[in-house]
C-alpha positions as CSV (number, residue, x, y, z in Angstrom):
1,X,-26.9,-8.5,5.1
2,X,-25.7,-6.3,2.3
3,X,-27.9,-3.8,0.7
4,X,-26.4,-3.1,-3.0
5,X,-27.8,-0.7,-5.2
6,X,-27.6,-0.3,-8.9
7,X,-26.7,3.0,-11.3
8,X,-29.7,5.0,-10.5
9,X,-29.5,4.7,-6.8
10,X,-32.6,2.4,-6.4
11,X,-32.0,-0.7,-4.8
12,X,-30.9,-3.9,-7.2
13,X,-31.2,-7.2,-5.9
14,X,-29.1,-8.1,-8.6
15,X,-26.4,-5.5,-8.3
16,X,-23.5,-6.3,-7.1
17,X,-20.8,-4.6,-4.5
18,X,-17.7,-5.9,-6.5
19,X,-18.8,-3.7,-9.6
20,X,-15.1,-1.4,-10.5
21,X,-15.7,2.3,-11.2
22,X,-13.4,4.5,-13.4
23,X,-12.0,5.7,-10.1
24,X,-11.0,2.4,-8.9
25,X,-8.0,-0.6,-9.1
26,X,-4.9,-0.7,-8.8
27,X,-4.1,2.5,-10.5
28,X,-6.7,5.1,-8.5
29,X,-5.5,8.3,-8.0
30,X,-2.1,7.4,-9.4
31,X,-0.5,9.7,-12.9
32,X,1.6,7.9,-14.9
33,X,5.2,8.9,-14.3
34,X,5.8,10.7,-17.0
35,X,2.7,13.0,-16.7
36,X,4.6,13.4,-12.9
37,X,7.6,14.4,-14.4
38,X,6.3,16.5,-16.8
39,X,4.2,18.2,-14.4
40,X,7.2,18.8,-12.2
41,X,8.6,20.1,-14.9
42,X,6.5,22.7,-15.5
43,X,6.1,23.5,-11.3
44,X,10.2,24.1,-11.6
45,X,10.2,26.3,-14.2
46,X,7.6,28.2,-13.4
47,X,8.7,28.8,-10.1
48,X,12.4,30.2,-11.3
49,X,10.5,32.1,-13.6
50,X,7.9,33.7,-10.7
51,X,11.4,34.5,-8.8
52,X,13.3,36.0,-11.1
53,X,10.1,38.3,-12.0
54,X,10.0,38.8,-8.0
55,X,13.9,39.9,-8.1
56,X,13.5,41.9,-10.9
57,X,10.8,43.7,-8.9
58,X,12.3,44.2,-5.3
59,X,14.9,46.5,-7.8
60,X,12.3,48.5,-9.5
61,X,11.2,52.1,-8.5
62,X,8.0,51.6,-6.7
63,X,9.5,48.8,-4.5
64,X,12.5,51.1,-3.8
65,X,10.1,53.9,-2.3
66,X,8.2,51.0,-0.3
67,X,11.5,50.8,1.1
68,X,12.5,53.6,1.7
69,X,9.2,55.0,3.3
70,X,8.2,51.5,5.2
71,X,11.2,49.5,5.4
72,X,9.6,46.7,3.2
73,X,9.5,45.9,-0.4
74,X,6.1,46.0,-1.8
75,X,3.3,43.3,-1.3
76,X,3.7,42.2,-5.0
77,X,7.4,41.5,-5.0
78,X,7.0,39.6,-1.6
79,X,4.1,37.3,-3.6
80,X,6.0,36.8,-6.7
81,X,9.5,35.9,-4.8
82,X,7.4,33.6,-1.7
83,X,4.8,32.2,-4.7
84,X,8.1,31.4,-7.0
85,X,10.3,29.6,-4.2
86,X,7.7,27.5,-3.3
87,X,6.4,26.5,-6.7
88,X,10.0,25.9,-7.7
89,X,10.4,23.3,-4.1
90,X,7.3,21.4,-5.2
91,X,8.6,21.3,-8.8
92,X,12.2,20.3,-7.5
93,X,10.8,17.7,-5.2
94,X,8.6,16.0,-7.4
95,X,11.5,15.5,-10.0
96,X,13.5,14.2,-7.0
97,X,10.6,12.1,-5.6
98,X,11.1,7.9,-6.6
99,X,7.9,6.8,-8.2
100,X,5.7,5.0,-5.8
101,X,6.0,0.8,-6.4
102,X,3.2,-1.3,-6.4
């Protein structure tokens, strides 16, 4: 026996368990390609943009005393150049990625 219930959470004899929602079909949880290229896009360029900021602070001042007194560049140039690479992968692999088929 199936127990269905409507819109308000109350059961509804007359309700029934086939009813679509906005987050269901064939397209759930899918973005139009284009919005996935786009958004790739963006990931790719932001991430060359986040690493060369992060270059252009492992040769500044304070990151050259964080070397030269702990052997390390500071903990913001490590962000910005980790942060950047990997924001530019995930950029570079979803333009790279074949749209998913139905």
């Amino acid at each position: 026996m199936v127990v269905a219930f409507g819109g308000d959470g109350l059961y509804d004899p007359h309700a029934s368990q086939e009813q679509p929602g906005p987050l269901s079909g064939p397209t759930a949880g899918k973005l139009p390609h284009p919005m996935n290229r786009i958004l790739s896009l963006v990931l790719l360029s932001a991430g060359i943009l986040l690493t060369i900021y992060g270059l252009n602070a492992l040769e500044s001042i304070s990151s050259s005393f964080s070397r030269f007194f702990s052997g390390a560049p500071t903990d913001k140039t490590i962000w910005l150049l980790v942060g950047g690479i990997v924001l530019a992968a995930i950029g570079a692999g979803g333009l790279i990625r074949r749209p998913l088929s139905n």
